[in-house]
PyMOL Python script that loads the backbone (N, CA, C, O; Angstrom):
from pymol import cmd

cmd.read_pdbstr("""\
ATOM      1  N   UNK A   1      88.108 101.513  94.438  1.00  0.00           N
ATOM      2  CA  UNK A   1      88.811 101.349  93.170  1.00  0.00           C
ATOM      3  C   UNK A   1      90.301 101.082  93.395  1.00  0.00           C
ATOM      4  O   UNK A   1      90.884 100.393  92.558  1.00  0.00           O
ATOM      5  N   UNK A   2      90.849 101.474  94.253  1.00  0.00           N
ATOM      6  CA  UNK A   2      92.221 101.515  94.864  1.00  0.00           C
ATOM      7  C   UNK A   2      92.489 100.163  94.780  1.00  0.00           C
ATOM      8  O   UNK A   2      93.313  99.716  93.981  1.00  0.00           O
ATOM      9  N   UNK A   3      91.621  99.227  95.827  1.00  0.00           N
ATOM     10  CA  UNK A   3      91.923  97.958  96.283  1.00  0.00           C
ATOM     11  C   UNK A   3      91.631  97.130  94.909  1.00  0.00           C
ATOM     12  O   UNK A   3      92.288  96.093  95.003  1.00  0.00           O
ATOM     13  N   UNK A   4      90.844  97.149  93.537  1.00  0.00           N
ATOM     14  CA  UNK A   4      90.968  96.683  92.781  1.00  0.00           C
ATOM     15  C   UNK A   4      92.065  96.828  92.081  1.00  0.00           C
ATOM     16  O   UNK A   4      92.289  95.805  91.433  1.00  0.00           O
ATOM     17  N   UNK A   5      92.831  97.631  91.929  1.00  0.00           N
ATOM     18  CA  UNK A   5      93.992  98.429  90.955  1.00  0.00           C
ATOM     19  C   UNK A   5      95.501  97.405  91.760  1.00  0.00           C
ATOM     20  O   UNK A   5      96.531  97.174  91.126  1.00  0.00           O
ATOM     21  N   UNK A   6      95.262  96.933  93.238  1.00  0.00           N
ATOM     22  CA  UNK A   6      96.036  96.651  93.983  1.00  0.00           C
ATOM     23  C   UNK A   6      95.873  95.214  93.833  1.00  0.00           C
ATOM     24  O   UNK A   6      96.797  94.401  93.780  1.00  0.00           O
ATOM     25  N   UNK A   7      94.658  94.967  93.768  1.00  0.00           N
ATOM     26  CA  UNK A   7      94.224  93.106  93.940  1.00  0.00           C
ATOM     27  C   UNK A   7      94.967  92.693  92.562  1.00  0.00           C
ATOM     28  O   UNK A   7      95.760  91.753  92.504  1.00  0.00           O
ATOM     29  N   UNK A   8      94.579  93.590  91.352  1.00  0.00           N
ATOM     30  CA  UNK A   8      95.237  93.004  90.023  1.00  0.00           C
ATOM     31  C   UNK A   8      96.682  93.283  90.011  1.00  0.00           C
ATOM     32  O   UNK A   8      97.553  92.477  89.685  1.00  0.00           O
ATOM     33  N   UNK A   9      96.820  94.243  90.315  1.00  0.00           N
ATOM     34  CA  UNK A   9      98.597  94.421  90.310  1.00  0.00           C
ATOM     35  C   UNK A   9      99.582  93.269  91.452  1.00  0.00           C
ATOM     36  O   UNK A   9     100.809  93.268  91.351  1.00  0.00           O
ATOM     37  N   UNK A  10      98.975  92.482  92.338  1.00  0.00           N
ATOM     38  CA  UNK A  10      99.018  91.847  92.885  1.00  0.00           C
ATOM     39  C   UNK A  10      99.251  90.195  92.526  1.00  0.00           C
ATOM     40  O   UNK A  10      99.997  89.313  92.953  1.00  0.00           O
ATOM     41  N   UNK A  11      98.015  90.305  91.335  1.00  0.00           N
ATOM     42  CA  UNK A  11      97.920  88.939  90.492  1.00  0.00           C
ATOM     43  C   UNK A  11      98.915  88.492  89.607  1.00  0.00           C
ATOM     44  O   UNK A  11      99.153  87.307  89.374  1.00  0.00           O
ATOM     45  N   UNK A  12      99.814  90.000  88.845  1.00  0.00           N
ATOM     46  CA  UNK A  12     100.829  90.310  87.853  1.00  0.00           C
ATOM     47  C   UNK A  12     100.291  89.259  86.615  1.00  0.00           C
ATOM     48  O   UNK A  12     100.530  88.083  86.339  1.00  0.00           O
ATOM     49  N   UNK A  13      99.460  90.295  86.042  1.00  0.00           N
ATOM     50  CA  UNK A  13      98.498  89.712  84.591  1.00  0.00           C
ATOM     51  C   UNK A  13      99.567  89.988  83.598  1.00  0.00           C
ATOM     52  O   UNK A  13      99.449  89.608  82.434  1.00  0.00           O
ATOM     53  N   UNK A  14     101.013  90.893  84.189  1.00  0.00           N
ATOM     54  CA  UNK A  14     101.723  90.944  83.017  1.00  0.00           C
ATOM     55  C   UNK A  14     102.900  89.670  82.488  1.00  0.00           C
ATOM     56  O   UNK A  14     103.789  89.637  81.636  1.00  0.00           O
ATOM     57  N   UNK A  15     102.339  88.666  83.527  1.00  0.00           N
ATOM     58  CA  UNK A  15     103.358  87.743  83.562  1.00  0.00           C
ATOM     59  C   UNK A  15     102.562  86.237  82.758  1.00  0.00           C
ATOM     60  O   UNK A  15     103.147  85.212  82.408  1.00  0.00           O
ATOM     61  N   UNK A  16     101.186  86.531  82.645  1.00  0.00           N
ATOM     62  CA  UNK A  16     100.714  85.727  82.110  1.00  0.00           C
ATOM     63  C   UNK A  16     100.796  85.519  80.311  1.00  0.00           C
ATOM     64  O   UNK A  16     100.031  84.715  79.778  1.00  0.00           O
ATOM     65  N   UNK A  17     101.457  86.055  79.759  1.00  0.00           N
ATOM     66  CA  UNK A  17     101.797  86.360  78.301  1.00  0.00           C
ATOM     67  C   UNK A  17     102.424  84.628  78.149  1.00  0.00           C
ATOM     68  O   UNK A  17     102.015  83.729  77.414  1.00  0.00           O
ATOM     69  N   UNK A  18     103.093  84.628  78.745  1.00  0.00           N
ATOM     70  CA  UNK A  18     104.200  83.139  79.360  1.00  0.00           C
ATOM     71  C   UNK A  18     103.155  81.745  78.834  1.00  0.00           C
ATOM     72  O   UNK A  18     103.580  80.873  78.076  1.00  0.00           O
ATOM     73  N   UNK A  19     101.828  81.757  79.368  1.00  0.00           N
ATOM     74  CA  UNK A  19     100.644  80.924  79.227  1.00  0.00           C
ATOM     75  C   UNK A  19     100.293  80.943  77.863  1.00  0.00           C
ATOM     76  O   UNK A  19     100.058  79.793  77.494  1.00  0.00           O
ATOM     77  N   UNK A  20     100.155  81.803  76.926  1.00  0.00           N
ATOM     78  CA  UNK A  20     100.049  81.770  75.722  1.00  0.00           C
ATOM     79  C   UNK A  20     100.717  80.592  74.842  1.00  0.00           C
ATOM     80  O   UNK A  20     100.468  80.195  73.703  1.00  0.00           O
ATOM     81  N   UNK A  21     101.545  80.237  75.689  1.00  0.00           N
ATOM     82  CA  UNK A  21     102.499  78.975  75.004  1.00  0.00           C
ATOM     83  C   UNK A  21     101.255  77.586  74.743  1.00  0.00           C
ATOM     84  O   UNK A  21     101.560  76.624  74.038  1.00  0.00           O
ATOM     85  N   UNK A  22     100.008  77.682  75.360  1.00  0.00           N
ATOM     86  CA  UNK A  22      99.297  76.361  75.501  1.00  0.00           C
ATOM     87  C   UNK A  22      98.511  76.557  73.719  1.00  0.00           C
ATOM     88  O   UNK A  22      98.353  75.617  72.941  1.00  0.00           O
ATOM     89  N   UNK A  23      98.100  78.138  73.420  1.00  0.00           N
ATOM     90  CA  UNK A  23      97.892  77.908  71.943  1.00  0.00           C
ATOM     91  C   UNK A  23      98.870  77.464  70.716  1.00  0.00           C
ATOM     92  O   UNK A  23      98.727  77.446  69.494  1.00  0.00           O
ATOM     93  N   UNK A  24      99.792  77.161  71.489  1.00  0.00           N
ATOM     94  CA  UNK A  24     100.945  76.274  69.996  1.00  0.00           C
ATOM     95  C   UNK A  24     100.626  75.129  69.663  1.00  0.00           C
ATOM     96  O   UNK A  24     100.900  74.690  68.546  1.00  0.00           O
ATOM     97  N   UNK A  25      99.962  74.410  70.614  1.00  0.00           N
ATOM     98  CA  UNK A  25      99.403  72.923  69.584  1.00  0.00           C
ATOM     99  C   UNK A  25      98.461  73.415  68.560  1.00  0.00           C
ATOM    100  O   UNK A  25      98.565  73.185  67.355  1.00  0.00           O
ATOM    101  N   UNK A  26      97.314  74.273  69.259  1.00  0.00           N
ATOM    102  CA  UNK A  26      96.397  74.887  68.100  1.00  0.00           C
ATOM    103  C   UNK A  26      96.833  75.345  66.613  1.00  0.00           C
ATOM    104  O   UNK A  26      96.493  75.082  65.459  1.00  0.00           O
ATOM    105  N   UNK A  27      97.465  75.903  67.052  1.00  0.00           N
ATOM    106  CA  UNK A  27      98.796  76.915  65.908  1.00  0.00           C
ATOM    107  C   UNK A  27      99.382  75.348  64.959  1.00  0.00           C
ATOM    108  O   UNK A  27      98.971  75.087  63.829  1.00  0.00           O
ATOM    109  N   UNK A  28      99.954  74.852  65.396  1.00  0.00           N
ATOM    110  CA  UNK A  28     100.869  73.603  64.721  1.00  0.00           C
ATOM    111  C   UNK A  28      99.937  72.887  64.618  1.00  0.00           C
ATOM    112  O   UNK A  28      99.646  73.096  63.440  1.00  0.00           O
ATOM    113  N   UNK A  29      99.187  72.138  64.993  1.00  0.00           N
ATOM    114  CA  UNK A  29      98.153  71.488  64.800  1.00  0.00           C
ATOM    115  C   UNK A  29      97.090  71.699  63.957  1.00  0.00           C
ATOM    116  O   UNK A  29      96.218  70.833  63.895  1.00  0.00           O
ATOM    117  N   UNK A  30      97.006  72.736  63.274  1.00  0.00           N
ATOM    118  CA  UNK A  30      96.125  73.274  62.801  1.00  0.00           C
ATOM    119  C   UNK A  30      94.305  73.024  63.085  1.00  0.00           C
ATOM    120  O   UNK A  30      93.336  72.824  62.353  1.00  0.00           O
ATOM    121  N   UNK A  31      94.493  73.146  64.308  1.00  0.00           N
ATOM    122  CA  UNK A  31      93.069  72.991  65.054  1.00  0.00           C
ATOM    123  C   UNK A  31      92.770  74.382  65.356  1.00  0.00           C
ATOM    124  O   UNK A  31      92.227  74.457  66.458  1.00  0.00           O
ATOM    125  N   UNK A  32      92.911  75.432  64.833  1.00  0.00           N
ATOM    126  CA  UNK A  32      92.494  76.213  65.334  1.00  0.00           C
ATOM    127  C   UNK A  32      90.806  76.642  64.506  1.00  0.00           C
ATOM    128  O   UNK A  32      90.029  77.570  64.726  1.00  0.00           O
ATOM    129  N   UNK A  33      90.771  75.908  63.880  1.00  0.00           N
ATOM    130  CA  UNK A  33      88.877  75.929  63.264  1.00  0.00           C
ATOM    131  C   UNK A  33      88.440  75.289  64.455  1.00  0.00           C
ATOM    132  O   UNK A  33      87.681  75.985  65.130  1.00  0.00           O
ATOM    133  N   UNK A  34      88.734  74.027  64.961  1.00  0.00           N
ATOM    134  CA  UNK A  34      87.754  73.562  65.502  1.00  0.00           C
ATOM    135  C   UNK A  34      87.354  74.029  67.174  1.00  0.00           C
ATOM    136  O   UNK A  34      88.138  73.745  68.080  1.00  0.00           O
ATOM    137  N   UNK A  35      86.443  74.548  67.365  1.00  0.00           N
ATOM    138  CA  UNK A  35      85.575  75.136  68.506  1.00  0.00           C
ATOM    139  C   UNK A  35      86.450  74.765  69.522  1.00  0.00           C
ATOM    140  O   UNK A  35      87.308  75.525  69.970  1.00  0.00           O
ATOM    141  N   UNK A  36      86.192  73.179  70.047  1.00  0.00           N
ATOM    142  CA  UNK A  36      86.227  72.326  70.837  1.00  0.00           C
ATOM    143  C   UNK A  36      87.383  72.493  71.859  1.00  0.00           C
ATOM    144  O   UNK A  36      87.508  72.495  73.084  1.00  0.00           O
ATOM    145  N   UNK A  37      88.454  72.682  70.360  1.00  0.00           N
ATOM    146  CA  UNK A  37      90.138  72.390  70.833  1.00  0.00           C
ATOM    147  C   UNK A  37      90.424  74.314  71.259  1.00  0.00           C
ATOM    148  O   UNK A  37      91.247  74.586  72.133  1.00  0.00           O
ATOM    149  N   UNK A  38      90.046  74.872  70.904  1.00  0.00           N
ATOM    150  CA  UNK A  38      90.124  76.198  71.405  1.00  0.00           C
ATOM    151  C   UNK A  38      89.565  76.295  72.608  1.00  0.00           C
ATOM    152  O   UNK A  38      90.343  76.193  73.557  1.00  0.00           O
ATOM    153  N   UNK A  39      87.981  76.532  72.933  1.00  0.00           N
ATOM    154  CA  UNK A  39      87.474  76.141  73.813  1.00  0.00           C
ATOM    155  C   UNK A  39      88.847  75.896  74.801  1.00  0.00           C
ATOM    156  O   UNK A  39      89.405  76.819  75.394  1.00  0.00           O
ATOM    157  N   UNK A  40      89.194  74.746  74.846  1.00  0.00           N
ATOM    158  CA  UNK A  40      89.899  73.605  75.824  1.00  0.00           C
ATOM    159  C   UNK A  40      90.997  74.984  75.870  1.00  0.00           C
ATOM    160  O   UNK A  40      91.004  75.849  76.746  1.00  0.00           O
ATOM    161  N   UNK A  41      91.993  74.901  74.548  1.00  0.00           N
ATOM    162  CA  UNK A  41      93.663  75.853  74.770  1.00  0.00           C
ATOM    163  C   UNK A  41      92.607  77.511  75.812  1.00  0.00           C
ATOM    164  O   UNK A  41      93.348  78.221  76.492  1.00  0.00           O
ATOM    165  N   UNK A  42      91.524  77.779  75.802  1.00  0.00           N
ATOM    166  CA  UNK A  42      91.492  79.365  76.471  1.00  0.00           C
ATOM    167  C   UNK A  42      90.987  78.828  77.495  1.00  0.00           C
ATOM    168  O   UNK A  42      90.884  79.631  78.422  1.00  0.00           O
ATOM    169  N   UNK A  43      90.539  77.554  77.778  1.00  0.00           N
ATOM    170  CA  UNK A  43      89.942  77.263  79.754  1.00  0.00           C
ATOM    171  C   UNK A  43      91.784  76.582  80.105  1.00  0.00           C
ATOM    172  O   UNK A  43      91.983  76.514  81.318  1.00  0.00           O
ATOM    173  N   UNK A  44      92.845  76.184  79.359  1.00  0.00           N
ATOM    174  CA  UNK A  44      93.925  76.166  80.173  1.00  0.00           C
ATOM    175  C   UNK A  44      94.640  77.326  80.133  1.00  0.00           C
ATOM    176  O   UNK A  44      94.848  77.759  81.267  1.00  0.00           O
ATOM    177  N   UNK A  45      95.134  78.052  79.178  1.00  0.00           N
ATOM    178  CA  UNK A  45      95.550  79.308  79.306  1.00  0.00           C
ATOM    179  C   UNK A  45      94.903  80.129  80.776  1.00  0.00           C
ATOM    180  O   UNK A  45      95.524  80.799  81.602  1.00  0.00           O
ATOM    181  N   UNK A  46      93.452  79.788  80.724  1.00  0.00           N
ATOM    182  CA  UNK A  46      93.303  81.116  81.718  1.00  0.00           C
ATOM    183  C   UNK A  46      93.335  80.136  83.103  1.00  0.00           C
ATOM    184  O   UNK A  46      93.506  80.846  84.095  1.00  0.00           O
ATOM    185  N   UNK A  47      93.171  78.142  83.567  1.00  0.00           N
ATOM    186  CA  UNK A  47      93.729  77.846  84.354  1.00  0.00           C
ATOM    187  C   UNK A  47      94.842  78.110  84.966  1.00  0.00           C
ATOM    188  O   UNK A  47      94.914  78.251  86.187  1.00  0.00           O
ATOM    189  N   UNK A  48      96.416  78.256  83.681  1.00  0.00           N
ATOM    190  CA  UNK A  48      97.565  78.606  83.986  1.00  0.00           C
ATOM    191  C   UNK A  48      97.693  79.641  84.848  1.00  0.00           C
ATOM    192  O   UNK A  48      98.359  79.718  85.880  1.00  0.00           O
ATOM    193  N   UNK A  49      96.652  80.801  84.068  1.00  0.00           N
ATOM    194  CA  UNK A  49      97.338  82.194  84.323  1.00  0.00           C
ATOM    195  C   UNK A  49      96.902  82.545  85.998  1.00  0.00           C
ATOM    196  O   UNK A  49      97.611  83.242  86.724  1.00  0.00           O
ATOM    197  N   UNK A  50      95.556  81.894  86.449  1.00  0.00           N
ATOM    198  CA  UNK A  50      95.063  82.056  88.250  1.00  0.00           C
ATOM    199  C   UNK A  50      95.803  81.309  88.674  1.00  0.00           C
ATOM    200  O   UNK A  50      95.998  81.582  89.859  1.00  0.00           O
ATOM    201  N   UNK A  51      96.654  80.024  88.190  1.00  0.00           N
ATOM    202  CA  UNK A  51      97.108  78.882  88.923  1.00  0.00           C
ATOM    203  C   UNK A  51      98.819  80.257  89.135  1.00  0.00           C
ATOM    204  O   UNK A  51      99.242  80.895  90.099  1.00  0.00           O
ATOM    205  N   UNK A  52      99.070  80.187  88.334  1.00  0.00           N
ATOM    206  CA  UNK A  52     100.622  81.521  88.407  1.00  0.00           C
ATOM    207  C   UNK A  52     100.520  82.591  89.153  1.00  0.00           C
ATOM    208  O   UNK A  52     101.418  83.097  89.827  1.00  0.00           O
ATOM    209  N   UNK A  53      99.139  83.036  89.009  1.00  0.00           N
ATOM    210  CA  UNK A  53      98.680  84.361  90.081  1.00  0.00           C
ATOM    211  C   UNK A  53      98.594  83.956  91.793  1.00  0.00           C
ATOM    212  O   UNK A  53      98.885  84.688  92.738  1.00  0.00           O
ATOM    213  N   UNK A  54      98.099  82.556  91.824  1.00  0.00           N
ATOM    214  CA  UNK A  54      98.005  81.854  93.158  1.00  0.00           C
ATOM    215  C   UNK A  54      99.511  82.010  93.912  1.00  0.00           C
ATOM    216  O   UNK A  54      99.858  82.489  94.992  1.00  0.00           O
ATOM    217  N   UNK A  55     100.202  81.384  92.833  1.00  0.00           N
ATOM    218  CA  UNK A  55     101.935  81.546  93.523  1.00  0.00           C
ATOM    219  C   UNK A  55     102.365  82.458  93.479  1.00  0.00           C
ATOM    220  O   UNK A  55     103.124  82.665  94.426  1.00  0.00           O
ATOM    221  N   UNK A  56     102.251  83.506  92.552  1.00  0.00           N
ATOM    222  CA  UNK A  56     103.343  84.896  92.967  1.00  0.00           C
ATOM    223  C   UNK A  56     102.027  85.393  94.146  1.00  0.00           C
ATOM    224  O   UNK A  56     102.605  86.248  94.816  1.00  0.00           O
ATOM    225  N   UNK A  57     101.436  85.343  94.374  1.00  0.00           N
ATOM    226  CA  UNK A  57     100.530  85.677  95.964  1.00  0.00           C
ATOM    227  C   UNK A  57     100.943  85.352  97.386  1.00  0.00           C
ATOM    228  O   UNK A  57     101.152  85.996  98.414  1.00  0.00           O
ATOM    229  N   UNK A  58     100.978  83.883  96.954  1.00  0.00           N
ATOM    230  CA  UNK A  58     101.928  82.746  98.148  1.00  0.00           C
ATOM    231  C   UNK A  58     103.547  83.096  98.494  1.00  0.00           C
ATOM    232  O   UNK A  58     104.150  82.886  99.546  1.00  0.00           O
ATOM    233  N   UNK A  59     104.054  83.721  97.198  1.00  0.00           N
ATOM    234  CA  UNK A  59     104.840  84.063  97.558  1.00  0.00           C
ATOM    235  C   UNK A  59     104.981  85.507  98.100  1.00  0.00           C
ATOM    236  O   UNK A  59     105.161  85.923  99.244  1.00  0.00           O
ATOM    237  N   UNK A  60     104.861  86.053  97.073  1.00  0.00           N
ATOM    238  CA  UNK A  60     104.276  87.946  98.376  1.00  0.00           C
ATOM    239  C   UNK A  60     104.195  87.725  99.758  1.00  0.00           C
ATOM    240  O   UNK A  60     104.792  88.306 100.664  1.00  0.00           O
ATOM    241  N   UNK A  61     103.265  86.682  99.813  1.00  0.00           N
ATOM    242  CA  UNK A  61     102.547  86.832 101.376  1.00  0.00           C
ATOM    243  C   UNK A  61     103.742  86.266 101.968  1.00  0.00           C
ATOM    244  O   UNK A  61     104.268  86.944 102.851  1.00  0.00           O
ATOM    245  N   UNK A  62     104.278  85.155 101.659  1.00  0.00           N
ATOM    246  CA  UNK A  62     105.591  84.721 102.509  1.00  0.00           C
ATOM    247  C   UNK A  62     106.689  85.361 102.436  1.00  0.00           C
ATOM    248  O   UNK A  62     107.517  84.941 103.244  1.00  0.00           O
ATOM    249  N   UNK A  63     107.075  86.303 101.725  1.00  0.00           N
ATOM    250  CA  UNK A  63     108.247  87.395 101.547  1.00  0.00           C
ATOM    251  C   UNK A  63     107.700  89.022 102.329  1.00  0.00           C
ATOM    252  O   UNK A  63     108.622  89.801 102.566  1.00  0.00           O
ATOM    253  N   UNK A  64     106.524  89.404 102.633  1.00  0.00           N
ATOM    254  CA  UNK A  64     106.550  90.561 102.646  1.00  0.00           C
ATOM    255  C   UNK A  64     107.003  91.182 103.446  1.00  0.00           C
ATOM    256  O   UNK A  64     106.766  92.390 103.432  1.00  0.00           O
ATOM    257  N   UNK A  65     107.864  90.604 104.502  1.00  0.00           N
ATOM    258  CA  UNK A  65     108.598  91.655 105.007  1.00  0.00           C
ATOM    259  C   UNK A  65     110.222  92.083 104.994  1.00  0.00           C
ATOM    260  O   UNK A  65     110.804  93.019 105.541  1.00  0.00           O
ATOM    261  N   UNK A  66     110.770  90.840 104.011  1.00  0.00           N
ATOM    262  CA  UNK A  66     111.608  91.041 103.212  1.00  0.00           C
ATOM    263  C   UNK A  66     111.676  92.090 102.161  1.00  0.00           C
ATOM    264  O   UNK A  66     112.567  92.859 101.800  1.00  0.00           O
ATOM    265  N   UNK A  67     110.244  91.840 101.722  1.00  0.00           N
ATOM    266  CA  UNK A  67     110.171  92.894 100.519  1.00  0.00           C
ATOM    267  C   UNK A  67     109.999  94.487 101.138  1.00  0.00           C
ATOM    268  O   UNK A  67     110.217  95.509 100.488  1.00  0.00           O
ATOM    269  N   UNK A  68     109.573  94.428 102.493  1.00  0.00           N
ATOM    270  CA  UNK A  68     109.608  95.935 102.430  1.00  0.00           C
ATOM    271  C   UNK A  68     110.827  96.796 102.797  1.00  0.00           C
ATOM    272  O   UNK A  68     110.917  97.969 103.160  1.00  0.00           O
ATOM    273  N   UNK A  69     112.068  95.478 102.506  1.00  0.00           N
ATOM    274  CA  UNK A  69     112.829  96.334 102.991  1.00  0.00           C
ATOM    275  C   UNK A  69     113.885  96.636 101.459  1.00  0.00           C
ATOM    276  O   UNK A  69     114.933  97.275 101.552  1.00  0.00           O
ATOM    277  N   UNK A  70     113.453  96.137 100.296  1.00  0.00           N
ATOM    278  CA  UNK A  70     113.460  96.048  99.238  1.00  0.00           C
ATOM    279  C   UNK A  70     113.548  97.718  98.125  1.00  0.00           C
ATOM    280  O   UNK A  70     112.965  98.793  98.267  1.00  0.00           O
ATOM    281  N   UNK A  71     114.217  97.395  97.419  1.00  0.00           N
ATOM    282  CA  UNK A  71     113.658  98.825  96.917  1.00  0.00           C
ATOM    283  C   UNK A  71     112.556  99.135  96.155  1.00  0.00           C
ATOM    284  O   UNK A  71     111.622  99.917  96.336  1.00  0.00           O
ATOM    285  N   UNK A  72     112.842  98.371  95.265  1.00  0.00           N
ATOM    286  CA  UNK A  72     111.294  98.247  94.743  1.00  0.00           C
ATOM    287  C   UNK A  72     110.326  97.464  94.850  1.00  0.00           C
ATOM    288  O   UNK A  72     109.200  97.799  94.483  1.00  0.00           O
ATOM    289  N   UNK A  73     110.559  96.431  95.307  1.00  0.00           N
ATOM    290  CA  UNK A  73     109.858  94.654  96.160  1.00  0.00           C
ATOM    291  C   UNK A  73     108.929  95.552  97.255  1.00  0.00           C
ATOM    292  O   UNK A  73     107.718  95.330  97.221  1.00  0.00           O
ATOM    293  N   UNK A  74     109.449  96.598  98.266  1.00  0.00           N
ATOM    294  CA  UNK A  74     108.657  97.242  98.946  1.00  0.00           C
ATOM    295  C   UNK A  74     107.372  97.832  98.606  1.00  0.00           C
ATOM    296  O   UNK A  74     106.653  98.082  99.573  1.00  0.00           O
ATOM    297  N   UNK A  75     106.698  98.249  96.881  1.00  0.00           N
ATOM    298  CA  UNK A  75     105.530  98.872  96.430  1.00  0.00           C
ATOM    299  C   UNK A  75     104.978  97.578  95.981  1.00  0.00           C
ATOM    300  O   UNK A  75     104.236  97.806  95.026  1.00  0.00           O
ATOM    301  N   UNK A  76     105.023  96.228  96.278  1.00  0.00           N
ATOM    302  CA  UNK A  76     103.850  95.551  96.061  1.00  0.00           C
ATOM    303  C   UNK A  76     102.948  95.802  97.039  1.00  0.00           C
ATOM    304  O   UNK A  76     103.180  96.372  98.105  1.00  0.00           O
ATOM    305  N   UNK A  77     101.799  95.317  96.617  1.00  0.00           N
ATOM    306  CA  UNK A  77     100.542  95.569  97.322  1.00  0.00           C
ATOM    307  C   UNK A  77     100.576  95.116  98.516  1.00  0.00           C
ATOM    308  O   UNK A  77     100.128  95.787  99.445  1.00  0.00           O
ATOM    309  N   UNK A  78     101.190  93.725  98.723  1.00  0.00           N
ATOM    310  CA  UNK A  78     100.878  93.086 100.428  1.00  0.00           C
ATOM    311  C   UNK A  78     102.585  93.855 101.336  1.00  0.00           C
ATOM    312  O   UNK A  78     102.535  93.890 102.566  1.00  0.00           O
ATOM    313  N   UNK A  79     103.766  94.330 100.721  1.00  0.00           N
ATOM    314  CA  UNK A  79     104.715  94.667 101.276  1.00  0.00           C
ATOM    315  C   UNK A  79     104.487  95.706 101.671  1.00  0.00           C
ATOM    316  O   UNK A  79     104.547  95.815 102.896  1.00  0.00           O
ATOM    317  N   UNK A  80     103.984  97.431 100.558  1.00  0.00           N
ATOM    318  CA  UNK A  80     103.548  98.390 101.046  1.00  0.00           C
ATOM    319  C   UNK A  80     101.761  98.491 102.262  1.00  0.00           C
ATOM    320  O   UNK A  80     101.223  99.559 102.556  1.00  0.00           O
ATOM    321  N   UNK A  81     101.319  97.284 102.647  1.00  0.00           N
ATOM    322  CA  UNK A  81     100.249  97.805 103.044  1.00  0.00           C
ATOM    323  C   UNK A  81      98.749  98.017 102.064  1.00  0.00           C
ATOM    324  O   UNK A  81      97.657  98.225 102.593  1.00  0.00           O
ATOM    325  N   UNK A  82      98.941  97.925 100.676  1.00  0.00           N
ATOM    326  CA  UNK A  82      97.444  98.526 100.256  1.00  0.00           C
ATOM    327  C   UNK A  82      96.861  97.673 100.278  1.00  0.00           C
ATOM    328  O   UNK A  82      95.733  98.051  99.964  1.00  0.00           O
ATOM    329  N   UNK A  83      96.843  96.172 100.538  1.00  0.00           N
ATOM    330  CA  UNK A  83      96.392  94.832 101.059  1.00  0.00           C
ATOM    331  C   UNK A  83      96.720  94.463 101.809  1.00  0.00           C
ATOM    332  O   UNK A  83      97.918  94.565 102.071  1.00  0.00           O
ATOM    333  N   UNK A  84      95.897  93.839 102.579  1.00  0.00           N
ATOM    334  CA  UNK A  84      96.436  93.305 103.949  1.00  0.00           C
ATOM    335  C   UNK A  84      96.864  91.558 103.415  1.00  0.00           C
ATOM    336  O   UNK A  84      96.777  91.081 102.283  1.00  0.00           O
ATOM    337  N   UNK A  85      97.302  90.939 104.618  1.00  0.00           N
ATOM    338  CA  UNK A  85      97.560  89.569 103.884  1.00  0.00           C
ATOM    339  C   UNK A  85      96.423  88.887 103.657  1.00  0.00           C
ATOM    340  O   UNK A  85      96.246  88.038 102.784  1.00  0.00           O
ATOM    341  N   UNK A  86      95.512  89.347 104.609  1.00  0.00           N
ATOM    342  CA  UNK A  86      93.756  88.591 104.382  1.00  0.00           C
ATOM    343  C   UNK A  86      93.690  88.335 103.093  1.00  0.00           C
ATOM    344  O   UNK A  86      93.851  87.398 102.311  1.00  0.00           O
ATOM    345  N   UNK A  87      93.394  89.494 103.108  1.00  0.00           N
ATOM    346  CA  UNK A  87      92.662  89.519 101.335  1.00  0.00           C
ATOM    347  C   UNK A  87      93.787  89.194 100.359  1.00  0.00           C
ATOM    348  O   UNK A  87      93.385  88.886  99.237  1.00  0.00           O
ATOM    349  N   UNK A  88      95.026  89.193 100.527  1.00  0.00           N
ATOM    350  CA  UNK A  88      95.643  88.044  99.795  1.00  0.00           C
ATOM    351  C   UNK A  88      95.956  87.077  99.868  1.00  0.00           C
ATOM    352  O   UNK A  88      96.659  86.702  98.930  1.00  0.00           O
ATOM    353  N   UNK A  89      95.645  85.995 101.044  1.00  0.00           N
ATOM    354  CA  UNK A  89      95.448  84.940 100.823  1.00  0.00           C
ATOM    355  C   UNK A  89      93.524  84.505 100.631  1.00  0.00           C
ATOM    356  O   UNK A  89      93.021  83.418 100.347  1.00  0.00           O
ATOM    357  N   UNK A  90      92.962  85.622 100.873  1.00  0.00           N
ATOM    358  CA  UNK A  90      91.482  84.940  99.767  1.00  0.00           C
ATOM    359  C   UNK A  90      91.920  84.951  98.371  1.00  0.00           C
ATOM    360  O   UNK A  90      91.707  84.060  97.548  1.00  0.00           O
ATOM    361  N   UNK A  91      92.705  86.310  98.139  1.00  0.00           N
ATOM    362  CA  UNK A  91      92.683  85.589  96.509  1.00  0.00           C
ATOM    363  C   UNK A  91      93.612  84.569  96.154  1.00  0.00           C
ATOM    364  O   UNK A  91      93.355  83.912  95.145  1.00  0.00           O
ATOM    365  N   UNK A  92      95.077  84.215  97.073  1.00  0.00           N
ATOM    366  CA  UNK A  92      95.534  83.090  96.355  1.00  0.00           C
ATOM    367  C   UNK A  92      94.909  81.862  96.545  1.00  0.00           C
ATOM    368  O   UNK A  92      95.547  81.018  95.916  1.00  0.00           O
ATOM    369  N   UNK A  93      93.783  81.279  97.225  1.00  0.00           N
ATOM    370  CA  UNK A  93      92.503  80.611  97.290  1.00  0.00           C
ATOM    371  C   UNK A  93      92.257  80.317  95.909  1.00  0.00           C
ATOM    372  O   UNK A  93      91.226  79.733  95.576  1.00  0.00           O
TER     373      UNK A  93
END
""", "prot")
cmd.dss("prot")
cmd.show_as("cartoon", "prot")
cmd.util.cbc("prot")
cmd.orient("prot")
C-alpha cells in the first residue's frame, strides 16, 4: 500500500486541476449535451493529465539527487528512496 500512496504522490494528481481547461469549449460551446464531444473533452483531459504526470516523473528522475539535498524536494518519492528510479521510469512510460 505504501508503494501505491508513493506511485500516486509521485504522479502529482494535484496538479492536474490545470487540464480541466480542455472542458471550456464544452462549457462555451454549449456541447455539453452532446455524448460525443464530452466523450472526446474526458479522453483529453485524462491524456493531458498522464502526459503531465510523464514529465514531472522525467523530471524527478533527472533531479533526484539535487532534490535530496532540498528541503522539501528531498520527500518526493524517487529523492527520499520510497521508489526506486525503476519503477519510475515504468511509470513515466
Amino acid at each position: 500500500m505504501r508503494h501505491v500512496i508513493a506511485i500516486i504522490k509521485l504522479m502529482r494528481p494535484h496538479q492536474w486541476i490545470k487540464n480541466g481547461f480542455v472542458f471550456t469549449g464544452l462549457i462555451f460551446g454549449h456541447e455539453w449535451t452532446d455524448l460525443e464531444m464530452v466523450r472526446r473533452a474526458v479522453l483529453a483531459a485524462v491524456g493531458f493529465s498522464l502526459v503531465s504526470s510523464s514529465v514531472y516523473i522525467i523530471n524527478d528522475l533527472r533531479d533526484r539527487e539535487q532534490d535530496r539535498l532540498h528541503p522539501t524536494k528531498r520527500n518526493r518519492p524517487l529523492a527520499s528512496g520510497a521508489l526506486s528510479a525503476t519503477t519510475g521510469m515504468v511509470f513515466a512510460v
